[in-house]
PyMOL commands that place a pseudoatom at each C-alpha (Angstrom):
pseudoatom trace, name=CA, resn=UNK, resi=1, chain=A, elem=C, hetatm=0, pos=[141.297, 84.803, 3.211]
pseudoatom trace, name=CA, resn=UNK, resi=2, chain=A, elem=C, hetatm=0, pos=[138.727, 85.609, 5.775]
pseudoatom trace, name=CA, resn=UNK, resi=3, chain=A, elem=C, hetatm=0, pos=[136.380, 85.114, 8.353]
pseudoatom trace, name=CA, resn=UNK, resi=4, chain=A, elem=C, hetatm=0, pos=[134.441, 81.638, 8.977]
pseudoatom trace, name=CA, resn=UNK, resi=5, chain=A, elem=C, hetatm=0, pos=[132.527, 81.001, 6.711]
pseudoatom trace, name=CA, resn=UNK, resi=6, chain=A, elem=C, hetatm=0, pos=[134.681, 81.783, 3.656]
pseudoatom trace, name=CA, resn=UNK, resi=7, chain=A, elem=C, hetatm=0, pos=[138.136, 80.949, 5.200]
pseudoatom trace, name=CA, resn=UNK, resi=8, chain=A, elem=C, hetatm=0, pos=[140.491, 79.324, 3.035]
pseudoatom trace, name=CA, resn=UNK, resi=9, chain=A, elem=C, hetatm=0, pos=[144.449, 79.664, 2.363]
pseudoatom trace, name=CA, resn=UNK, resi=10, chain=A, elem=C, hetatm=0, pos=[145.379, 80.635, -1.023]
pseudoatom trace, name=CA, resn=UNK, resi=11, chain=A, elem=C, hetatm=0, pos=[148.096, 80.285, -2.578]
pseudoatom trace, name=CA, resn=UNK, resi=12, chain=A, elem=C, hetatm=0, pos=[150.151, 81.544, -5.874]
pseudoatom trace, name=CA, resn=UNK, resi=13, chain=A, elem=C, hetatm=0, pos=[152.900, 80.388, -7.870]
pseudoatom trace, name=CA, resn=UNK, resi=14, chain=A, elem=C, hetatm=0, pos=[153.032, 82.826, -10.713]
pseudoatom trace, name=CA, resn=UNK, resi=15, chain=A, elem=C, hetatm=0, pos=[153.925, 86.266, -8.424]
pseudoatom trace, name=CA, resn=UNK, resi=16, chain=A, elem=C, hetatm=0, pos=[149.558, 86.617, -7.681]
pseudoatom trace, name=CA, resn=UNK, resi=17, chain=A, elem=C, hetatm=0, pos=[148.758, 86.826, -11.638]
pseudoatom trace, name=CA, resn=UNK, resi=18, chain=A, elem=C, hetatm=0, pos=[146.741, 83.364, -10.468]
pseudoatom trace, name=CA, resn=UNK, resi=19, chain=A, elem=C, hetatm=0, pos=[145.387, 82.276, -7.317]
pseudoatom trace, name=CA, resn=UNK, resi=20, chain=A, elem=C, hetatm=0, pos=[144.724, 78.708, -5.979]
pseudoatom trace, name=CA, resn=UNK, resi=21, chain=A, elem=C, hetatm=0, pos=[143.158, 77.107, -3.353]
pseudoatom trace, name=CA, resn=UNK, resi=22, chain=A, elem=C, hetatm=0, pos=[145.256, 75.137, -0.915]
pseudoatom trace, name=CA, resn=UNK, resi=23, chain=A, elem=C, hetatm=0, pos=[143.023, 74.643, 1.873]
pseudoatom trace, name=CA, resn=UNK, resi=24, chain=A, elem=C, hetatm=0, pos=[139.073, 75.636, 3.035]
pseudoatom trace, name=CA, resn=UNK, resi=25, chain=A, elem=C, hetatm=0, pos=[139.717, 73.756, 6.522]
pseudoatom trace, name=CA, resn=UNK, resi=26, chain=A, elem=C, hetatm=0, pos=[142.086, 76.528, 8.411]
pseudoatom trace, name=CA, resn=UNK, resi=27, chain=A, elem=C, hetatm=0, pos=[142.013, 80.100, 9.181]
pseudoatom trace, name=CA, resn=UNK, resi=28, chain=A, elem=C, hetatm=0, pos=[145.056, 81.533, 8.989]
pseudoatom trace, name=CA, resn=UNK, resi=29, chain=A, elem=C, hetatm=0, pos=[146.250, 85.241, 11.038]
pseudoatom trace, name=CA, resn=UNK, resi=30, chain=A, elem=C, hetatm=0, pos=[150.041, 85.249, 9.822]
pseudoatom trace, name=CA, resn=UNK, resi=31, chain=A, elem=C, hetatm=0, pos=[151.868, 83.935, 7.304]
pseudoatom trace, name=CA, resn=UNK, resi=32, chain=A, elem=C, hetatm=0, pos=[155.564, 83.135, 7.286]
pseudoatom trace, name=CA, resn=UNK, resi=33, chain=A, elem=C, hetatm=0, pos=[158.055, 81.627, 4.622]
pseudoatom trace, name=CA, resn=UNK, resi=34, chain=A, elem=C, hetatm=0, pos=[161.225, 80.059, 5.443]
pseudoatom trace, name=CA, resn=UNK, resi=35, chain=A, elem=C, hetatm=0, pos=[163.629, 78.516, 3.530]
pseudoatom trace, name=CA, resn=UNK, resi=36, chain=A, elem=C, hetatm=0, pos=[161.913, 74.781, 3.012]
pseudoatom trace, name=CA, resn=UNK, resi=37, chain=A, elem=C, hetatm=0, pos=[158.724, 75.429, 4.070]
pseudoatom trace, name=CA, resn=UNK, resi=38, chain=A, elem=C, hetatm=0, pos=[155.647, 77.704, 4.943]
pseudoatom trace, name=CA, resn=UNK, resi=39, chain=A, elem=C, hetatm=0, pos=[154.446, 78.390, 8.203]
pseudoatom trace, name=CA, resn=UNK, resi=40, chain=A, elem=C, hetatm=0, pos=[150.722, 79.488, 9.169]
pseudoatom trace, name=CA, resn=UNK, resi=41, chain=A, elem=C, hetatm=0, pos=[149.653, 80.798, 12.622]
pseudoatom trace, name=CA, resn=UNK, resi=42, chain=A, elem=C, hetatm=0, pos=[145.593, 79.712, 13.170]
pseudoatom trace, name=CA, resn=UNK, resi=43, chain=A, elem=C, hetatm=0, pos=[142.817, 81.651, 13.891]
pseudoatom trace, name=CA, resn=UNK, resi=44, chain=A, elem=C, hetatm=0, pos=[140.888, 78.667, 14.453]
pseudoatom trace, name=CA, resn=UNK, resi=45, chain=A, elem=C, hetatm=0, pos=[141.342, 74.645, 15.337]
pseudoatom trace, name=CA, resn=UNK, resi=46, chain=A, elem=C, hetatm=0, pos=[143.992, 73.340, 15.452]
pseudoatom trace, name=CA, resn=UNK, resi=47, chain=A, elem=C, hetatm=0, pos=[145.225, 75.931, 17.653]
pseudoatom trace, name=CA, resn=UNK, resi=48, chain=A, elem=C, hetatm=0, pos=[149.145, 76.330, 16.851]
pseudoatom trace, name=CA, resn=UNK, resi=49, chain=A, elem=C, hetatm=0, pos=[150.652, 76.569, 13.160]
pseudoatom trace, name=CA, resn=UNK, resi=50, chain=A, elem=C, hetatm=0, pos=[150.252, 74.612, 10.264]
pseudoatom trace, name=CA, resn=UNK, resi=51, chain=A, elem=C, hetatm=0, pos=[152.793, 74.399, 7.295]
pseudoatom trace, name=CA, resn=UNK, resi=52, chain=A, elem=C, hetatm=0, pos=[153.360, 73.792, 3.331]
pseudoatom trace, name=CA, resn=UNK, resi=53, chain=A, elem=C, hetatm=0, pos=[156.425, 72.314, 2.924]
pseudoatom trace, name=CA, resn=UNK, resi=54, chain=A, elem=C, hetatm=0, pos=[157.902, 73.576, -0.559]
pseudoatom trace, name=CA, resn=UNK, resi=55, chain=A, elem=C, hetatm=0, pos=[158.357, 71.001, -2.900]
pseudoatom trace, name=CA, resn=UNK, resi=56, chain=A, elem=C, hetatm=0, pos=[158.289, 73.195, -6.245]
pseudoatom trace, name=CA, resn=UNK, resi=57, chain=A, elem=C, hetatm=0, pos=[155.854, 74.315, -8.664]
pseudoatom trace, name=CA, resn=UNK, resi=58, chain=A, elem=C, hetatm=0, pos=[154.446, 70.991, -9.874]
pseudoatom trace, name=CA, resn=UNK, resi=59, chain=A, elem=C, hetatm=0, pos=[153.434, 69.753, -6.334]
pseudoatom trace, name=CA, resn=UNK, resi=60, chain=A, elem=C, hetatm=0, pos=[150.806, 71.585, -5.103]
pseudoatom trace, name=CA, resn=UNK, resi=61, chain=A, elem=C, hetatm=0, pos=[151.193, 72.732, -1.493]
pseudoatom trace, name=CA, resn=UNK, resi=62, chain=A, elem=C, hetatm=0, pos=[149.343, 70.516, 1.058]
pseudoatom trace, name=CA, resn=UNK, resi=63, chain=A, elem=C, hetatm=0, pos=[148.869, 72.157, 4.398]
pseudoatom trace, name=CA, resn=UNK, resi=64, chain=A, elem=C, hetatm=0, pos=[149.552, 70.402, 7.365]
pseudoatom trace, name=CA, resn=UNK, resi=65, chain=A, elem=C, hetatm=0, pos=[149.189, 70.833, 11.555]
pseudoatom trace, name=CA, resn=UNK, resi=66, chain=A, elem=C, hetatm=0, pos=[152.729, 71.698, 12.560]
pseudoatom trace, name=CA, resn=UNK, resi=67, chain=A, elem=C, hetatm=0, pos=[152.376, 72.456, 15.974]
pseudoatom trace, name=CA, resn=UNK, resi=68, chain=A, elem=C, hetatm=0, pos=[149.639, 71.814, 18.037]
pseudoatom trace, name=CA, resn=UNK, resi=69, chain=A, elem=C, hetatm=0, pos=[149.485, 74.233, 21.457]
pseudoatom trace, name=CA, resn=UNK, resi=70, chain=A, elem=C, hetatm=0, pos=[146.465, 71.953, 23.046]
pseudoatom trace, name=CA, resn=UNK, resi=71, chain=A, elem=C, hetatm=0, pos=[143.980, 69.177, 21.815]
pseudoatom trace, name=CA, resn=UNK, resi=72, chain=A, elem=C, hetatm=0, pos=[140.918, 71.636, 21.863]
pseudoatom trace, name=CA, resn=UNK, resi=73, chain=A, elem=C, hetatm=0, pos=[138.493, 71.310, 18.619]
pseudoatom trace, name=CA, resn=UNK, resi=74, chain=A, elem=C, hetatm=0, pos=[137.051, 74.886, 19.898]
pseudoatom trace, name=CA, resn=UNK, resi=75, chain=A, elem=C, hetatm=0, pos=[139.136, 78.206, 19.268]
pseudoatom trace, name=CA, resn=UNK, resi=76, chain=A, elem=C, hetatm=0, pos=[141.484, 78.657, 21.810]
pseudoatom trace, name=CA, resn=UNK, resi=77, chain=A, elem=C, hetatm=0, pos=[144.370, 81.176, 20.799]
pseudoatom trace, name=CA, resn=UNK, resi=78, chain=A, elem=C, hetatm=0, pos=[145.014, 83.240, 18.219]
pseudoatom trace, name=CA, resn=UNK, resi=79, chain=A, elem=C, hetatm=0, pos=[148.082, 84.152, 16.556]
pseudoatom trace, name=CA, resn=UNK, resi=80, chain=A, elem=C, hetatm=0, pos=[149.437, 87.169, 15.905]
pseudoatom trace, name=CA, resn=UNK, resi=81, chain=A, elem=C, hetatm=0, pos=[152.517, 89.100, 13.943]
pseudoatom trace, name=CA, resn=UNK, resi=82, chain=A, elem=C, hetatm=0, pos=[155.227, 86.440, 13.793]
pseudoatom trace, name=CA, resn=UNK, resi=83, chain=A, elem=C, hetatm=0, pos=[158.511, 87.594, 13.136]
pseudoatom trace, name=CA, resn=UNK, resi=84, chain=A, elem=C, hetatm=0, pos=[162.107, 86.615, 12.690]
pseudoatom trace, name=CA, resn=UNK, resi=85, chain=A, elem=C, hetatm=0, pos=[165.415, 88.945, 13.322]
pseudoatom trace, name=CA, resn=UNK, resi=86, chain=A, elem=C, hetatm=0, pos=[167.528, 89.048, 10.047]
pseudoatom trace, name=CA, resn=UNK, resi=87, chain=A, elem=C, hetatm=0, pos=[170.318, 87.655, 12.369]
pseudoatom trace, name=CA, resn=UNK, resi=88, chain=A, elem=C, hetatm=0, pos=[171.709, 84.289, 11.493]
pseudoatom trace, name=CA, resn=UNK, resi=89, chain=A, elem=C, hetatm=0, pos=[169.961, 81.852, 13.489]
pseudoatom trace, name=CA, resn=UNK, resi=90, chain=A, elem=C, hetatm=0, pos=[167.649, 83.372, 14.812]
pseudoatom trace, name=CA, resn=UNK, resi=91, chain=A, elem=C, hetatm=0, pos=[164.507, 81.664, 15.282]
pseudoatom trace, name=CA, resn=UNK, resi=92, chain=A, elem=C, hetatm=0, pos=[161.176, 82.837, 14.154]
pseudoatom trace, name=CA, resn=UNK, resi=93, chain=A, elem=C, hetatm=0, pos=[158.825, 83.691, 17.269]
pseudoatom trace, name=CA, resn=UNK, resi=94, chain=A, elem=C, hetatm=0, pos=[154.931, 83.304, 16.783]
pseudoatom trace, name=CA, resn=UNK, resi=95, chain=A, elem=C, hetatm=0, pos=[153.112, 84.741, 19.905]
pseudoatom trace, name=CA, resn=UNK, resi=96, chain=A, elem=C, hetatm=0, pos=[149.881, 84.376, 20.782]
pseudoatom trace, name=CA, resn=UNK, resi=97, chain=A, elem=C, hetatm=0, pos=[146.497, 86.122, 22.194]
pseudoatom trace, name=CA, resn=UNK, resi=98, chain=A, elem=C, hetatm=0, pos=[143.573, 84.582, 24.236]
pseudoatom trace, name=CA, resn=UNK, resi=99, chain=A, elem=C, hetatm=0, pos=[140.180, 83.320, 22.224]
pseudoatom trace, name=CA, resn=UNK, resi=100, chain=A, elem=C, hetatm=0, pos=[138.426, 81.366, 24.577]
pseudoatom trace, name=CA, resn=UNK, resi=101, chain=A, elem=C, hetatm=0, pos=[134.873, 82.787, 25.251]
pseudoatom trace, name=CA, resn=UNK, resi=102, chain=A, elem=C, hetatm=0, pos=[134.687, 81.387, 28.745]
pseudoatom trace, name=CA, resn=UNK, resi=103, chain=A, elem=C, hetatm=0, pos=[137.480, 80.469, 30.922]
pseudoatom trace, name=CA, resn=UNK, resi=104, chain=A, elem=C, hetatm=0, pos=[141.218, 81.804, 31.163]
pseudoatom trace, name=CA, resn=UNK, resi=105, chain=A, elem=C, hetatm=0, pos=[144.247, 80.609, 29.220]
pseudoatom trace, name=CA, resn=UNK, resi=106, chain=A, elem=C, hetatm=0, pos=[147.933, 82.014, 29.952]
pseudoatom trace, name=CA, resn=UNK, resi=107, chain=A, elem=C, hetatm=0, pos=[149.502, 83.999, 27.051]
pseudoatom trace, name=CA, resn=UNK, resi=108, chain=A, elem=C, hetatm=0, pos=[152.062, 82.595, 25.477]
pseudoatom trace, name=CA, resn=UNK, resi=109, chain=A, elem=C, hetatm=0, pos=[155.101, 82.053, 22.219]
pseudoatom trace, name=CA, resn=UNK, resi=110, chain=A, elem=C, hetatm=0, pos=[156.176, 79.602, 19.979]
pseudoatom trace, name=CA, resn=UNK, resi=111, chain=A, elem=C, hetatm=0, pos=[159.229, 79.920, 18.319]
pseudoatom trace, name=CA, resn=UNK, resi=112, chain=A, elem=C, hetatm=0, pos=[161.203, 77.782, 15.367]
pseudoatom trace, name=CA, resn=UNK, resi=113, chain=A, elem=C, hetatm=0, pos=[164.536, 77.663, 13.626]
pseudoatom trace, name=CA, resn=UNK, resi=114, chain=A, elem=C, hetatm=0, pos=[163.841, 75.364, 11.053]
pseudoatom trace, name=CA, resn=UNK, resi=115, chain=A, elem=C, hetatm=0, pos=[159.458, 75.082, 10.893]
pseudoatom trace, name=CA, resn=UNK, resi=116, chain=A, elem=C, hetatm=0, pos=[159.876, 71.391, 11.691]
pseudoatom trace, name=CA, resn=UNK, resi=117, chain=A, elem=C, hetatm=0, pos=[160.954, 71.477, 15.277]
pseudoatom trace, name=CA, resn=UNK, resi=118, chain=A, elem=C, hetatm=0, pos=[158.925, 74.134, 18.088]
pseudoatom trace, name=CA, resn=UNK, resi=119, chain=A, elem=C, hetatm=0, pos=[159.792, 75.148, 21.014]
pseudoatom trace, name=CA, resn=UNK, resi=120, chain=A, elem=C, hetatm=0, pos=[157.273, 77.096, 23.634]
pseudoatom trace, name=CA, resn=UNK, resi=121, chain=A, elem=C, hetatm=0, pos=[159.443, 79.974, 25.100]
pseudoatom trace, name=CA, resn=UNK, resi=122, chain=A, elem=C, hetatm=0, pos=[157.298, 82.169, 26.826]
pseudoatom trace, name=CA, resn=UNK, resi=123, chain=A, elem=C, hetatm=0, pos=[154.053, 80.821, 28.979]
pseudoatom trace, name=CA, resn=UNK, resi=124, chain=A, elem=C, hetatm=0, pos=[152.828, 83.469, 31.889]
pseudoatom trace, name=CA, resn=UNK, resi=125, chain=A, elem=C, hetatm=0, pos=[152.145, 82.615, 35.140]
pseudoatom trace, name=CA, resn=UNK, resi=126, chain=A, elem=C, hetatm=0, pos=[148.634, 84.047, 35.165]
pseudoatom trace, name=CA, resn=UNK, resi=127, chain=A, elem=C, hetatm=0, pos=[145.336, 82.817, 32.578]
pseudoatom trace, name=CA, resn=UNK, resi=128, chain=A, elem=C, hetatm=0, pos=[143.731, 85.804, 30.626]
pseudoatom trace, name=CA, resn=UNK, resi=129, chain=A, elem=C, hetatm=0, pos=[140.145, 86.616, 29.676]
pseudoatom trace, name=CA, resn=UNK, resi=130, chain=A, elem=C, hetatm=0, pos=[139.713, 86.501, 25.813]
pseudoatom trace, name=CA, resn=UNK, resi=131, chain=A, elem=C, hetatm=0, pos=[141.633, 89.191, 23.560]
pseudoatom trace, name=CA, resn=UNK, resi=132, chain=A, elem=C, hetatm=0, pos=[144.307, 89.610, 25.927]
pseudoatom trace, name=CA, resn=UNK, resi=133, chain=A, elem=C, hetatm=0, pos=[148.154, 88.106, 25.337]
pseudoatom trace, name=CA, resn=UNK, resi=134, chain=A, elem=C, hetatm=0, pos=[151.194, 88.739, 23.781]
pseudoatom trace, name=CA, resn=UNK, resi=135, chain=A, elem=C, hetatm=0, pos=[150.640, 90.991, 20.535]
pseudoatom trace, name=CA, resn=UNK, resi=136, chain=A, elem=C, hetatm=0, pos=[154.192, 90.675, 19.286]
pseudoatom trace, name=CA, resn=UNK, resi=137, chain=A, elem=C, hetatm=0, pos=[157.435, 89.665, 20.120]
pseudoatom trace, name=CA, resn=UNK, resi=138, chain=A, elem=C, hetatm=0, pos=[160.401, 91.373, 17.851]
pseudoatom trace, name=CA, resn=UNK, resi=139, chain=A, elem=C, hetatm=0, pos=[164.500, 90.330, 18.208]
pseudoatom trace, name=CA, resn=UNK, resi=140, chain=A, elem=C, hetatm=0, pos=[166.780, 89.570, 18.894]
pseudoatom trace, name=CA, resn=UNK, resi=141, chain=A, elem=C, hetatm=0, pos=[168.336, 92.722, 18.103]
pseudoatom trace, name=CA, resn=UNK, resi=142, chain=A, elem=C, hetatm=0, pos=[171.617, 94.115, 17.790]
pseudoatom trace, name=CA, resn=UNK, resi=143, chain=A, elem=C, hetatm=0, pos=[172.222, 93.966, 21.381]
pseudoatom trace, name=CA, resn=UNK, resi=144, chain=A, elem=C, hetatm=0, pos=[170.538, 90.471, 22.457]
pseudoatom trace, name=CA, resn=UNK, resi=145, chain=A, elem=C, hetatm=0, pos=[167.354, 91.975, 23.846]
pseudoatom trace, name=CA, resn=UNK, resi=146, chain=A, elem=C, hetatm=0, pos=[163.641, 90.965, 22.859]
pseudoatom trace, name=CA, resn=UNK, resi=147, chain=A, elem=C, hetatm=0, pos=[160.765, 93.659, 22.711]
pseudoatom trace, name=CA, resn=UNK, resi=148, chain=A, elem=C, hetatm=0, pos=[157.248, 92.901, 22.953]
pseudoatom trace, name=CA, resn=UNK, resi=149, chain=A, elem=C, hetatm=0, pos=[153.837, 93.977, 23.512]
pseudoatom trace, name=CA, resn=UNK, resi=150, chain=A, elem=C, hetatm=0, pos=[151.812, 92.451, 26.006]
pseudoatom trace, name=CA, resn=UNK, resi=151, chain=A, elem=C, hetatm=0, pos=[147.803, 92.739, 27.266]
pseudoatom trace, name=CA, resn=UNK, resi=152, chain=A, elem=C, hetatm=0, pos=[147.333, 91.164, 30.362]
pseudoatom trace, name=CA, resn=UNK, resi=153, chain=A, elem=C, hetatm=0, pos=[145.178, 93.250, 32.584]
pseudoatom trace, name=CA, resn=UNK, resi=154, chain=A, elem=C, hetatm=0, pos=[147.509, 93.513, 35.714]
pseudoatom trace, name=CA, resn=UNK, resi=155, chain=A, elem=C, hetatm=0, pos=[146.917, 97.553, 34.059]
pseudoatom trace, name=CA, resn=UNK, resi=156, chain=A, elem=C, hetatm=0, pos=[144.597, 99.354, 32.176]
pseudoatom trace, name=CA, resn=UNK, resi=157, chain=A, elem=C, hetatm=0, pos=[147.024, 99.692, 29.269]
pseudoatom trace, name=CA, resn=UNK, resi=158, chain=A, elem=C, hetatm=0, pos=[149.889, 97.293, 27.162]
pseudoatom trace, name=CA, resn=UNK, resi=159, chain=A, elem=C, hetatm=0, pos=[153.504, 96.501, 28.510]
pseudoatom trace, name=CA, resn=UNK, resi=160, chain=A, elem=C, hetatm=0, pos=[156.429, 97.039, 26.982]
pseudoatom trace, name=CA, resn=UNK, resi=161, chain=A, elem=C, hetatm=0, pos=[158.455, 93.942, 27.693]
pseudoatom trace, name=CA, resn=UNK, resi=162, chain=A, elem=C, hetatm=0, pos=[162.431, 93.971, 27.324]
pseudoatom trace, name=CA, resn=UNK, resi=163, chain=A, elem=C, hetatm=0, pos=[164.380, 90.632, 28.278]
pseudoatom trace, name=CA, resn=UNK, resi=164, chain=A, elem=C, hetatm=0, pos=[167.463, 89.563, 27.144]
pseudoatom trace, name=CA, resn=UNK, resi=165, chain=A, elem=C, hetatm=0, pos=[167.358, 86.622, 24.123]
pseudoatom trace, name=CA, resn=UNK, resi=166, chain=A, elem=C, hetatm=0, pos=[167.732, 82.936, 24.651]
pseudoatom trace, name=CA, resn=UNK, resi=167, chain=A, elem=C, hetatm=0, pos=[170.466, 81.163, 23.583]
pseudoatom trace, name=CA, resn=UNK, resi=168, chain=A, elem=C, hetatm=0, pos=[169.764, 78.634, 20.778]
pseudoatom trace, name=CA, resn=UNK, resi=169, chain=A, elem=C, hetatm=0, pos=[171.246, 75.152, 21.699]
pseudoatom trace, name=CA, resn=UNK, resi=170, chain=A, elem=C, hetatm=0, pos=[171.264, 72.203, 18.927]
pseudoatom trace, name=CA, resn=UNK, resi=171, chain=A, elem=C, hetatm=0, pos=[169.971, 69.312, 20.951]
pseudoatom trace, name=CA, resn=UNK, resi=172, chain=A, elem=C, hetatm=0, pos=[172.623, 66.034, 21.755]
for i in range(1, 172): cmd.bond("trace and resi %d" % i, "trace and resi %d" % (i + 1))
show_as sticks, trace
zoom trace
């Protein structure tokens, strides 16, 4: 709910007639429910997502680092539109834009079946100035493919990027 220095995640468990407080420490850029639990991308530190799991109405939610992209206690990256395919298993993808004031960082996307396990599935080969990245990442679609939008400077304006979907694999 905000810039620094009124950041906060609220939260409400009466359809937004009421409003509670579930954390001051984060600042969150998108939200995104799954099944058993909440997922947060940061606009701050931790860099990476944080989650609620949902334990019903009489537990308040307690929000917790999820995923950690690097140990920095400065801004680093900042997420953007996450988004998951109405497909059956397909995995929610959380990409991510440059927010380091000096230095480089490569763009890059998380992605999750479950919000308990991560995986990174895109990291470029080339570091970006600040504000630069991967905007948003939609699929699969009907046909396998992934679509996103991507600011990089190798040109003066965004990419469309096409590629063809991973393959999900349960681990052994």
């Amino acid at each position: 709910m905000g810039d620094m220095p009124h950041q906060s995640i609220l939260y409400s468990d009466d359809w937004g007639k009421t409003w509670q407080v579930a954390s001051t420490q984060y600042q969150a850029t998108t939200i995104f429910p799954l099944p058993d639990c909440v997922l947060f991308g940061t606009d701050s530190s931790p860099n990476g997502i944080l989650r609620y799991n949902r334990a019903g109405k009489s537990n308040p939610p307690v929000i917790e680092v999820a995923y950690r992209i690097d140990d920095s206690p400065r801004l680093t990256y900042n997420a953007k539109l996450a988004f998951q395919s109405r497909q059956p298993g397909a995995p929610a993808f959380f990409p991510y834009i440059v927010k380091v004031s000096s230095g480089q960082l490569p763009g890059l996307v998380i992605a999750t079946l479950d919000g308990f396990t991560f995986f990174e599935v895109f990291r470029d080969s080339i570091s970006y100035e600040v504000q630069k990245g991967v905007f948003n990442l939609l699929g699969p679609t009907n046909k396998g493919k992934l679509i996103g939008l991507l600011y990089d400077g190798r040109q003066q304006s965004y990419s469309l990027i096409k590629a063809d979907a991973q393959k999900w694999v349960e681990p052994e």
